[in-house]
PDB file with one MODEL, atoms N, CA, C and O in Angstrom:
MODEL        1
ATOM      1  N   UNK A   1      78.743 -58.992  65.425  1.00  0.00           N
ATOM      2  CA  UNK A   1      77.322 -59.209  65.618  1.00  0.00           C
ATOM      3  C   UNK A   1      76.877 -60.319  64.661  1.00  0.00           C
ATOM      4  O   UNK A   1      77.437 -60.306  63.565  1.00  0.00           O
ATOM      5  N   UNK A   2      75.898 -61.353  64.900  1.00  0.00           N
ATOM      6  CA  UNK A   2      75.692 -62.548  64.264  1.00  0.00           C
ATOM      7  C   UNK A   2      73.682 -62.019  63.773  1.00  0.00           C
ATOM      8  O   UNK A   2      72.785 -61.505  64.442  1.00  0.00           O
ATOM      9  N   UNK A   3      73.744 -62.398  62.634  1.00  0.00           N
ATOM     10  CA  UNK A   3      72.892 -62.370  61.984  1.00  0.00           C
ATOM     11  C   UNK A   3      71.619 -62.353  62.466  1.00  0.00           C
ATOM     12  O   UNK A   3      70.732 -61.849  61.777  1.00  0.00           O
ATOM     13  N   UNK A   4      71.224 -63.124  64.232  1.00  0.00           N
ATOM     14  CA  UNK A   4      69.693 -63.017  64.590  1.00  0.00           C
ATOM     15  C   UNK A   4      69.799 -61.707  65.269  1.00  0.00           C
ATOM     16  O   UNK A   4      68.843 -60.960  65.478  1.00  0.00           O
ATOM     17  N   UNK A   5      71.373 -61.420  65.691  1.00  0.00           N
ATOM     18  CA  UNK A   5      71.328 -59.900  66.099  1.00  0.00           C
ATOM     19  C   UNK A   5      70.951 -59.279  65.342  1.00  0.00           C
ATOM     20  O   UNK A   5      69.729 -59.161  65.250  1.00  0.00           O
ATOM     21  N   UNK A   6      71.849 -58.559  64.403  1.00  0.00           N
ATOM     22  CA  UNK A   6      71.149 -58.106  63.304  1.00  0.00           C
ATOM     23  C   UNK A   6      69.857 -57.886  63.153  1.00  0.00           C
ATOM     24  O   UNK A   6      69.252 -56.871  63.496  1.00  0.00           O
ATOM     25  N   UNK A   7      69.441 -58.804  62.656  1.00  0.00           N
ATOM     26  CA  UNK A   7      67.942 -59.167  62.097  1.00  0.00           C
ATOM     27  C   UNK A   7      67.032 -58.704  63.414  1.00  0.00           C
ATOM     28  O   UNK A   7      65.913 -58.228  63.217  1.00  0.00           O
ATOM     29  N   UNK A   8      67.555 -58.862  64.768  1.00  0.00           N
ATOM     30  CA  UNK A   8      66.616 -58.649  66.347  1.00  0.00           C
ATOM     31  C   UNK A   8      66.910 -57.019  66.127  1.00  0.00           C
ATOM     32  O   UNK A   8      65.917 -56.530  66.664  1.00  0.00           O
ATOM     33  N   UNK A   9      67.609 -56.051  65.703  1.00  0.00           N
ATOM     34  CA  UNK A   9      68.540 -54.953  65.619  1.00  0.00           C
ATOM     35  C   UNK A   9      67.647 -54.381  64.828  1.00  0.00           C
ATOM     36  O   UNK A   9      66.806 -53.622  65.311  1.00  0.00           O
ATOM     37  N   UNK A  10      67.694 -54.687  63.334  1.00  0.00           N
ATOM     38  CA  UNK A  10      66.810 -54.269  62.460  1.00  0.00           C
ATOM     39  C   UNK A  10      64.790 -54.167  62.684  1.00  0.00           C
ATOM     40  O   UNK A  10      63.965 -53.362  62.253  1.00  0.00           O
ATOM     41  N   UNK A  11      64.695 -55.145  63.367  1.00  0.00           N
ATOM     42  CA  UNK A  11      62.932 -55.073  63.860  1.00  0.00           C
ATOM     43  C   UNK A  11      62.980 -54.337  65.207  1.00  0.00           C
ATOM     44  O   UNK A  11      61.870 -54.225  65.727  1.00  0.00           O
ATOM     45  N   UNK A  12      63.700 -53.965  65.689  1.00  0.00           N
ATOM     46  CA  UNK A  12      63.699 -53.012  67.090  1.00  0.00           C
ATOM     47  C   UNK A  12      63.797 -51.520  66.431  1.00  0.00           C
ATOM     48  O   UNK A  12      63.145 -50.575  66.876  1.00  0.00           O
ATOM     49  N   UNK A  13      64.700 -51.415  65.302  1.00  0.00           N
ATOM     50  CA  UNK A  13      65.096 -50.044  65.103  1.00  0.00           C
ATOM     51  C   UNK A  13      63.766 -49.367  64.224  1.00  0.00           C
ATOM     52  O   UNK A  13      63.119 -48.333  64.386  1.00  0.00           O
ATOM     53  N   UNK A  14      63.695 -50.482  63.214  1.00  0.00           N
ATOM     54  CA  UNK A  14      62.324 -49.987  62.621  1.00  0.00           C
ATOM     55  C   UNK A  14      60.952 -49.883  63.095  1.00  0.00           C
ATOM     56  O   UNK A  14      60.017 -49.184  62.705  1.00  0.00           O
ATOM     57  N   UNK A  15      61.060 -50.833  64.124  1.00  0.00           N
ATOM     58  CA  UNK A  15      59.625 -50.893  64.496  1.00  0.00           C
ATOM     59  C   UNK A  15      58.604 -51.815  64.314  1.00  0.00           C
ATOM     60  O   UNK A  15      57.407 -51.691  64.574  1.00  0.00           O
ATOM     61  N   UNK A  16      59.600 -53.359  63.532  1.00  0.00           N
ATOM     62  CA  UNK A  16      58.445 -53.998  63.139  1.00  0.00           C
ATOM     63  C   UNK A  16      58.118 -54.553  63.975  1.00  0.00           C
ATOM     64  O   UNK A  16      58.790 -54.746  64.988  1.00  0.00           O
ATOM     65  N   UNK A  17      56.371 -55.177  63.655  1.00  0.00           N
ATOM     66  CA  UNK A  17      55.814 -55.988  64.351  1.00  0.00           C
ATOM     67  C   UNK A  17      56.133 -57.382  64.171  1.00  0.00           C
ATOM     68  O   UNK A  17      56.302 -57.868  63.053  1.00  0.00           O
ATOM     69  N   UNK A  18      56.248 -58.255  65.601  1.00  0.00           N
ATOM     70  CA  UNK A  18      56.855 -59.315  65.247  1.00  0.00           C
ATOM     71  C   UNK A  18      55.512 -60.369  64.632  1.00  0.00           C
ATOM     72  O   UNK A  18      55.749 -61.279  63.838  1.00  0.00           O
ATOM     73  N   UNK A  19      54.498 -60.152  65.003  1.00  0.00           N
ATOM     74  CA  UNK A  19      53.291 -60.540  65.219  1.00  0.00           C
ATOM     75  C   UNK A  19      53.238 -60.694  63.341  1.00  0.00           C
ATOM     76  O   UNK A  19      52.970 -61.716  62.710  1.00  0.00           O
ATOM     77  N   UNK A  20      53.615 -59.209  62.740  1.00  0.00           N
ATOM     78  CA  UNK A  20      53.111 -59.218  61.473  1.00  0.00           C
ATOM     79  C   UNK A  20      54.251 -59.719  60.910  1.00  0.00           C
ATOM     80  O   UNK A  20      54.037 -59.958  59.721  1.00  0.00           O
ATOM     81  N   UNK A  21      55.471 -60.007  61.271  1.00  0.00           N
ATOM     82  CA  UNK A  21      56.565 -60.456  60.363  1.00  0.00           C
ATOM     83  C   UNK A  21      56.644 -62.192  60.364  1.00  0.00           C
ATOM     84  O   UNK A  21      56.845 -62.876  59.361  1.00  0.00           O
ATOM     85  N   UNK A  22      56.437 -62.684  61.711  1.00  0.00           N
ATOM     86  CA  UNK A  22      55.960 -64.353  61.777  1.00  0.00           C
ATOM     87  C   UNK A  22      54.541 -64.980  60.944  1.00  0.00           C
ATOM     88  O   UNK A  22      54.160 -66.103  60.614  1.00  0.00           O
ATOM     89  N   UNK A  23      53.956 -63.439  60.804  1.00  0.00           N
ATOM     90  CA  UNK A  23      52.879 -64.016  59.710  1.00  0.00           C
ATOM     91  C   UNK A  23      53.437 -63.922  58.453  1.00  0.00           C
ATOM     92  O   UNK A  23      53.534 -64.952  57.786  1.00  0.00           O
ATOM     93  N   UNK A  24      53.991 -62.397  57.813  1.00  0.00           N
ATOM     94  CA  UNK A  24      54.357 -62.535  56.820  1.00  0.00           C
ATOM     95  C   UNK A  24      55.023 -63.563  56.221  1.00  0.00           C
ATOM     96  O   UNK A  24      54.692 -64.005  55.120  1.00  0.00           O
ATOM     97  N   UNK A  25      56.193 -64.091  57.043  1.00  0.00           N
ATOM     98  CA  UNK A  25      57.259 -64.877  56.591  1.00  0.00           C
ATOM     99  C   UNK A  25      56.935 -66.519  57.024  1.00  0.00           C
ATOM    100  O   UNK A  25      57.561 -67.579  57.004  1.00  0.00           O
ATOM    101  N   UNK A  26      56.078 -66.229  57.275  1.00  0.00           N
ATOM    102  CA  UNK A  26      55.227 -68.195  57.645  1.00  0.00           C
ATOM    103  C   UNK A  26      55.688 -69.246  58.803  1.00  0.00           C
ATOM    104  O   UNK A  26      55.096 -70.290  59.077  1.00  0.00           O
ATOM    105  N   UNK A  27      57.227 -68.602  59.611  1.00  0.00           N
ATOM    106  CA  UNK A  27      57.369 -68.775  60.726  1.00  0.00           C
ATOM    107  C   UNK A  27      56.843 -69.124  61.825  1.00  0.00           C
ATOM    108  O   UNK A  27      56.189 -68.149  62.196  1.00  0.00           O
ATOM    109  N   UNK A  28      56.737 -70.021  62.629  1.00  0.00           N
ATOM    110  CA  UNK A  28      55.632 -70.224  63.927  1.00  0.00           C
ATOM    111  C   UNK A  28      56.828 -69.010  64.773  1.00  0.00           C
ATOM    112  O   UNK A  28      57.993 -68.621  64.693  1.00  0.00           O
ATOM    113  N   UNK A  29      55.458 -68.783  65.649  1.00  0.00           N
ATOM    114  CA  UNK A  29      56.193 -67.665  66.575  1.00  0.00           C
ATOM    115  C   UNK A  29      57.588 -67.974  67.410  1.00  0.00           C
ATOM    116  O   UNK A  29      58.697 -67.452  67.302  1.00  0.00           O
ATOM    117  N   UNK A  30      57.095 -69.059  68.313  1.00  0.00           N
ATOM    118  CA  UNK A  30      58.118 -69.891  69.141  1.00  0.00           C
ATOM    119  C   UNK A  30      59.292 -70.195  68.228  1.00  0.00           C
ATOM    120  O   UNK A  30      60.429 -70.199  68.700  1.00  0.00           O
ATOM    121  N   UNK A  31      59.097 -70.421  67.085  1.00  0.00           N
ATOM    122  CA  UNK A  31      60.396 -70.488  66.123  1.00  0.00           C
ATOM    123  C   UNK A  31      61.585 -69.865  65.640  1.00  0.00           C
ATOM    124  O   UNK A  31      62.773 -70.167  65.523  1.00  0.00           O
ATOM    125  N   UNK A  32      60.496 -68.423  65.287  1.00  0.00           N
ATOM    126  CA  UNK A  32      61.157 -66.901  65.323  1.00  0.00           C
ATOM    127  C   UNK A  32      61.496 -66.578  66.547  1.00  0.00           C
ATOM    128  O   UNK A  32      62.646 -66.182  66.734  1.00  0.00           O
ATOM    129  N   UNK A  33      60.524 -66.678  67.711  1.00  0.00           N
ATOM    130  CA  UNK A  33      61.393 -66.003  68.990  1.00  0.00           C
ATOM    131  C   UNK A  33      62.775 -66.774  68.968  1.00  0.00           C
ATOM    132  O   UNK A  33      63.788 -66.123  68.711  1.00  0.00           O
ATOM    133  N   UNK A  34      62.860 -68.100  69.218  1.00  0.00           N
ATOM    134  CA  UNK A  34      64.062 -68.681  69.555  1.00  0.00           C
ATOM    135  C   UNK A  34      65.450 -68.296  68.162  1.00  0.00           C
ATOM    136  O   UNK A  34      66.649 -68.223  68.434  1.00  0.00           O
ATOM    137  N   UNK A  35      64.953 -68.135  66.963  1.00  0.00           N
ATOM    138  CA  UNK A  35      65.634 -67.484  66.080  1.00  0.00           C
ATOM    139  C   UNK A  35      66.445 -66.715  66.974  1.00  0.00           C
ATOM    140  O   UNK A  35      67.486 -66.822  67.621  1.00  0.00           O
ATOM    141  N   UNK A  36      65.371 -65.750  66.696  1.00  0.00           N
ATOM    142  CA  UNK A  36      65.684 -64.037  67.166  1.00  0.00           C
ATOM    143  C   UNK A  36      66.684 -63.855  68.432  1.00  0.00           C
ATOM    144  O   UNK A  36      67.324 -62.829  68.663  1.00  0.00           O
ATOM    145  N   UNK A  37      66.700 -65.151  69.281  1.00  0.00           N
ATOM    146  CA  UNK A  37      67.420 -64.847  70.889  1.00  0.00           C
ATOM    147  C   UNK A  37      68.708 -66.065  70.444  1.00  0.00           C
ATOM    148  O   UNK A  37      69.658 -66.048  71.227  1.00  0.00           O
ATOM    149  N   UNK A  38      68.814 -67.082  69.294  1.00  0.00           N
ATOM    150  CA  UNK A  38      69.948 -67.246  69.109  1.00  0.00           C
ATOM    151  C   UNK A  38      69.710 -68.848  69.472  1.00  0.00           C
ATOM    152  O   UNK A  38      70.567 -69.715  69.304  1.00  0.00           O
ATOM    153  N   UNK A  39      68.600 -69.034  69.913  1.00  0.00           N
ATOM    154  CA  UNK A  39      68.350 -70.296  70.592  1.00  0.00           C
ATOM    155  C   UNK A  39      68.609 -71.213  69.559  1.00  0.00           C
ATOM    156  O   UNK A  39      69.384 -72.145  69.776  1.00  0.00           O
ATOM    157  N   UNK A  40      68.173 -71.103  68.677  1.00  0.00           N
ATOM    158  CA  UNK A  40      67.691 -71.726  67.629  1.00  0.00           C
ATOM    159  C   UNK A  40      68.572 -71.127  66.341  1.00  0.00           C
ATOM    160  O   UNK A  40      68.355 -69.933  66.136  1.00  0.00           O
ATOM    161  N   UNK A  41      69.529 -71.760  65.443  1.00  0.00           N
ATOM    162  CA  UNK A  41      70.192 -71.344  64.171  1.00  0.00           C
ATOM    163  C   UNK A  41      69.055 -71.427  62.999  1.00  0.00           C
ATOM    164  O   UNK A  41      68.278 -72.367  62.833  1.00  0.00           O
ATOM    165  N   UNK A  42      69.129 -70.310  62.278  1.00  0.00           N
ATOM    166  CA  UNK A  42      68.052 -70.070  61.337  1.00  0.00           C
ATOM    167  C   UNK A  42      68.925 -71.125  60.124  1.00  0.00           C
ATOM    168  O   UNK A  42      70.142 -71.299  60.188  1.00  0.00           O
ATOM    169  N   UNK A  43      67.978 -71.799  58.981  1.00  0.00           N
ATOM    170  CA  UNK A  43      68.245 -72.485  58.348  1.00  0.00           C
ATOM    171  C   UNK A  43      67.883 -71.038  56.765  1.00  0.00           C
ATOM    172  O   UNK A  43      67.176 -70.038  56.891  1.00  0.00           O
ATOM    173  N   UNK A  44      68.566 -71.420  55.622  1.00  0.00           N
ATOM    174  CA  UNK A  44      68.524 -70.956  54.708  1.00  0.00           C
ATOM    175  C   UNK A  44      67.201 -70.485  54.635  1.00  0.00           C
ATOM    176  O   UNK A  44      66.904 -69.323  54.909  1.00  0.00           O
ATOM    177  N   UNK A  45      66.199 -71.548  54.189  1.00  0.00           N
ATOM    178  CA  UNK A  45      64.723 -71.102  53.720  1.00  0.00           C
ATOM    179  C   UNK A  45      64.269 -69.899  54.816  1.00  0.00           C
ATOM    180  O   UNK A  45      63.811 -68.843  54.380  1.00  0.00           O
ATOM    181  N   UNK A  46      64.413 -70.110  56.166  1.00  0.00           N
ATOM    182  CA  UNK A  46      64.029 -69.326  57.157  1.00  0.00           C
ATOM    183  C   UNK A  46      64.666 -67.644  56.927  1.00  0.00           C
ATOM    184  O   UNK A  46      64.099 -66.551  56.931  1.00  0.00           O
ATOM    185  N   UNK A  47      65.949 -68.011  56.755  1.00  0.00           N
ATOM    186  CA  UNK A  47      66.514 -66.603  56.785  1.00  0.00           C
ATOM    187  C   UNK A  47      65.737 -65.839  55.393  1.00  0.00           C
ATOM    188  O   UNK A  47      65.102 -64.799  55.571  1.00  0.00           O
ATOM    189  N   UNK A  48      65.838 -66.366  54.220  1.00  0.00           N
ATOM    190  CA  UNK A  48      64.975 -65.981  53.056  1.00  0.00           C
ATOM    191  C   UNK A  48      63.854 -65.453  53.605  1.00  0.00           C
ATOM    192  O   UNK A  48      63.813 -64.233  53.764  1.00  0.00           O
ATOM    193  N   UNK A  49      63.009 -66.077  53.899  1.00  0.00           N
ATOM    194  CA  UNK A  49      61.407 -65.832  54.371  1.00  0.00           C
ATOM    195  C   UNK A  49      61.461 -64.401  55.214  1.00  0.00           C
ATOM    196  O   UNK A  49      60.776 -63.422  54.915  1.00  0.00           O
ATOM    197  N   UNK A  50      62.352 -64.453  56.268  1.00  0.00           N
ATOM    198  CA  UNK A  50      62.478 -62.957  56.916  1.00  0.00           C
ATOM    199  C   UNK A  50      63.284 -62.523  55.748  1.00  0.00           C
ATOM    200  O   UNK A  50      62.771 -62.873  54.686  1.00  0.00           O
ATOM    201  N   UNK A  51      63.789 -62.224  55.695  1.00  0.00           N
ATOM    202  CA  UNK A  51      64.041 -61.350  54.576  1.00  0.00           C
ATOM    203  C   UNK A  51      63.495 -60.835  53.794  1.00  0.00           C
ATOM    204  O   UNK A  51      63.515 -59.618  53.609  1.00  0.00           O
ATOM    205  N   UNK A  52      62.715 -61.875  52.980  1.00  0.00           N
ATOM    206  CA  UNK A  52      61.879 -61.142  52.149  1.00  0.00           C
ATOM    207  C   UNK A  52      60.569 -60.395  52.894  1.00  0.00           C
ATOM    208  O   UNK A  52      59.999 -59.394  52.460  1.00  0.00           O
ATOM    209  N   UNK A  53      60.292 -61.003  53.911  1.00  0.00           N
ATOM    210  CA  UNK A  53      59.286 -60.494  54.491  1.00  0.00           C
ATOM    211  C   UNK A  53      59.490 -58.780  55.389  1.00  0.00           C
ATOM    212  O   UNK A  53      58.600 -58.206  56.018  1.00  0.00           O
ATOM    213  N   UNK A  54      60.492 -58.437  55.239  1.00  0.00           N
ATOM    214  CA  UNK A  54      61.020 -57.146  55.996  1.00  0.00           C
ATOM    215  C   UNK A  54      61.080 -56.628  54.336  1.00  0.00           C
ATOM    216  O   UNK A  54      60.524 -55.584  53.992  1.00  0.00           O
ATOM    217  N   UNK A  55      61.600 -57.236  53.664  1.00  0.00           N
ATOM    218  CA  UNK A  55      62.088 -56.590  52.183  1.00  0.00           C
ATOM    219  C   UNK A  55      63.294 -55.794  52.135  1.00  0.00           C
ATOM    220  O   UNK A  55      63.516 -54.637  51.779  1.00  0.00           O
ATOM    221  N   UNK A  56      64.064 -56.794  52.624  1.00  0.00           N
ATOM    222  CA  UNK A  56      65.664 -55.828  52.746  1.00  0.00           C
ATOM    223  C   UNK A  56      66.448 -56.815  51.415  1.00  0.00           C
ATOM    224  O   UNK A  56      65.794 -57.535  50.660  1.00  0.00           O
ATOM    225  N   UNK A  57      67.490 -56.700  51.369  1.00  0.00           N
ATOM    226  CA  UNK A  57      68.494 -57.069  50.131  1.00  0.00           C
ATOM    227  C   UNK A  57      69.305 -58.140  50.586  1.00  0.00           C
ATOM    228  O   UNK A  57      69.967 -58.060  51.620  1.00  0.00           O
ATOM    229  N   UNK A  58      69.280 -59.026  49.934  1.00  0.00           N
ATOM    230  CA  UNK A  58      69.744 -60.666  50.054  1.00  0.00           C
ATOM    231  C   UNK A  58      70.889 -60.680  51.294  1.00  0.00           C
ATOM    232  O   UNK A  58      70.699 -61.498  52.194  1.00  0.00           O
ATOM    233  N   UNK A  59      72.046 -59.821  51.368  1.00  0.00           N
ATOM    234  CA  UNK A  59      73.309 -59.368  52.437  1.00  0.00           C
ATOM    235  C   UNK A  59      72.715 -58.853  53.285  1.00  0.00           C
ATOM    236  O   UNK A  59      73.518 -58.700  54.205  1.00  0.00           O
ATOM    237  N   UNK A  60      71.536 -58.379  53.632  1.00  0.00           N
ATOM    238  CA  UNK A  60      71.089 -57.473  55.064  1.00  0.00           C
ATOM    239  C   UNK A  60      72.090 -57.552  56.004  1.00  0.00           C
ATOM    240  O   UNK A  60      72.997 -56.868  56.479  1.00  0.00           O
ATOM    241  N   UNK A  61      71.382 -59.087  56.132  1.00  0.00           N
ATOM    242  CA  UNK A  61      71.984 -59.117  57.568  1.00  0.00           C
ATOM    243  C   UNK A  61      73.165 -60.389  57.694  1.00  0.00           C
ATOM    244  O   UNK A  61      73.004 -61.163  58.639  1.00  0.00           O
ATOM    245  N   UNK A  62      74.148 -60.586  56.924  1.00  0.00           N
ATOM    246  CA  UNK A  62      74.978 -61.223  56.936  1.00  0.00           C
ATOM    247  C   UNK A  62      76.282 -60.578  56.904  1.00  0.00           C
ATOM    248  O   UNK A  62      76.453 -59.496  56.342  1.00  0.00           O
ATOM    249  N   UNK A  63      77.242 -61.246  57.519  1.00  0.00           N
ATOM    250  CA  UNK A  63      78.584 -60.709  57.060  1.00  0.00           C
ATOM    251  C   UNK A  63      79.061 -61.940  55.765  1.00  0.00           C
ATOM    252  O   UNK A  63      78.494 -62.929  55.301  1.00  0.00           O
ATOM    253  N   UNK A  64      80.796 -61.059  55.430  1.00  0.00           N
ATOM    254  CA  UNK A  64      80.847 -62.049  54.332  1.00  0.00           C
ATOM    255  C   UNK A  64      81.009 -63.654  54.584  1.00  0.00           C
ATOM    256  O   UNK A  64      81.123 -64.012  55.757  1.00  0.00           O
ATOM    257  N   UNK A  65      81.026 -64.574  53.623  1.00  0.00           N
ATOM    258  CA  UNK A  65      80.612 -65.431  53.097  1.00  0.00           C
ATOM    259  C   UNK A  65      80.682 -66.658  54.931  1.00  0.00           C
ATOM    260  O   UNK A  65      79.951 -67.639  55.066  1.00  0.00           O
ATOM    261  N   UNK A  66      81.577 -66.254  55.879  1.00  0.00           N
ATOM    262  CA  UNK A  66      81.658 -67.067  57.130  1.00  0.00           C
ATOM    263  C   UNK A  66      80.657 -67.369  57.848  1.00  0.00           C
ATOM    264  O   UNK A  66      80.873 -68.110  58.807  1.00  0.00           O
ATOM    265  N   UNK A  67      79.210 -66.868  57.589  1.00  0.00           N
ATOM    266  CA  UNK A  67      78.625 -66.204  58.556  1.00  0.00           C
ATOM    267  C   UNK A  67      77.367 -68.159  57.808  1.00  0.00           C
ATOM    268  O   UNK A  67      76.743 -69.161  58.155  1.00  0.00           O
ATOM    269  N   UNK A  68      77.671 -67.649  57.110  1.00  0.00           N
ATOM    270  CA  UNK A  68      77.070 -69.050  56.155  1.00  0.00           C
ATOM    271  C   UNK A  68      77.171 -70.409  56.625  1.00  0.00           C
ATOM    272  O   UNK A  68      76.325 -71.304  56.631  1.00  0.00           O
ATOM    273  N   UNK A  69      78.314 -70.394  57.001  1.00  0.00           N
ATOM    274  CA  UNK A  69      78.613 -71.786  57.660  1.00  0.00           C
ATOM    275  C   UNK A  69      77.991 -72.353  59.036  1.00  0.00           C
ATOM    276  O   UNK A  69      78.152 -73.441  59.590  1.00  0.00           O
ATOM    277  N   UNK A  70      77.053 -70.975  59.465  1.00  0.00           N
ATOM    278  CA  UNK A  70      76.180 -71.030  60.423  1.00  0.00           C
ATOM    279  C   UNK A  70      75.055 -71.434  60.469  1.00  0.00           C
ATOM    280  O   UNK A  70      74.415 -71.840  61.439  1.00  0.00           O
ATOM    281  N   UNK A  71      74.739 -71.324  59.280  1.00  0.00           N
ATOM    282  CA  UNK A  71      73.021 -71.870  59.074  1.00  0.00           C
ATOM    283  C   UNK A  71      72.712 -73.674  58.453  1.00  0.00           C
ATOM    284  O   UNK A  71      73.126 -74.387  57.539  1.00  0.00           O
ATOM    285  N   UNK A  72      71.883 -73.767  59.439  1.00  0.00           N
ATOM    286  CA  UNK A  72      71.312 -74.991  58.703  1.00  0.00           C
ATOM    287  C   UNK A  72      70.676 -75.307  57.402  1.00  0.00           C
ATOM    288  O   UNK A  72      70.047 -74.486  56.734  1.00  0.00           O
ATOM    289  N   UNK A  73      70.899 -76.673  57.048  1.00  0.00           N
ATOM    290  CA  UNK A  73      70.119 -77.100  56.128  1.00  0.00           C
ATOM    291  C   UNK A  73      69.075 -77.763  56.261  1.00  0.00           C
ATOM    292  O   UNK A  73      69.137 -78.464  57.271  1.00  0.00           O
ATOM    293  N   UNK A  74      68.038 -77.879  55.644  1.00  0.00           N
ATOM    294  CA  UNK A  74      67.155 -78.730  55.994  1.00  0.00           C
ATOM    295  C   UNK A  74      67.129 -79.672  54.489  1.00  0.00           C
ATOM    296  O   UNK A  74      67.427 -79.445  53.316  1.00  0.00           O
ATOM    297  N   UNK A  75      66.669 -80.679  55.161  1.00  0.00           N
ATOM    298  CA  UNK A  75      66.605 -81.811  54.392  1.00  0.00           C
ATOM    299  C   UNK A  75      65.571 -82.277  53.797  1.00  0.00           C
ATOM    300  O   UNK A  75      65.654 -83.311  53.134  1.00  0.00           O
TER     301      UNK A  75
ENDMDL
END
């Protein structure tokens, strides 16, 4: 399972609102949706922002260190 799974896994099971987590985490919606369905590779800052914004622990939703080589950088 790849990390927007996860992360799509974790806001289905708990219940969050996506409404309140694209606000929390400063995300435009269209951004997060396409996240969330894979469309779109989350970049570092992004994955942080959900993260902190759910308030889970830096590994949530990653496997080890491979999973890294997936995300963008921004410049």
């Amino acid at each position: 399972m790849k990390a927007h799974e996860r992360i799509k896994n974790y806001i289905d099971t708990n219940g969050v609102s996506l409404e309140l987590l694209f606000r929390k985490c400063g995300i435009s919606r269209n951004t997060l949706g396409t996240m969330l369905t894979g469309k779109r590779k989350n970049c570092v800052d992004e994955y942080e922002a959900i993260r902190v914004a759910l308030n889970v622990e830096t590994n949530r939703f990653l496997t080890p260190h491979s999973e890294l080589l997936n995300f963008n950088v921004k410049k």
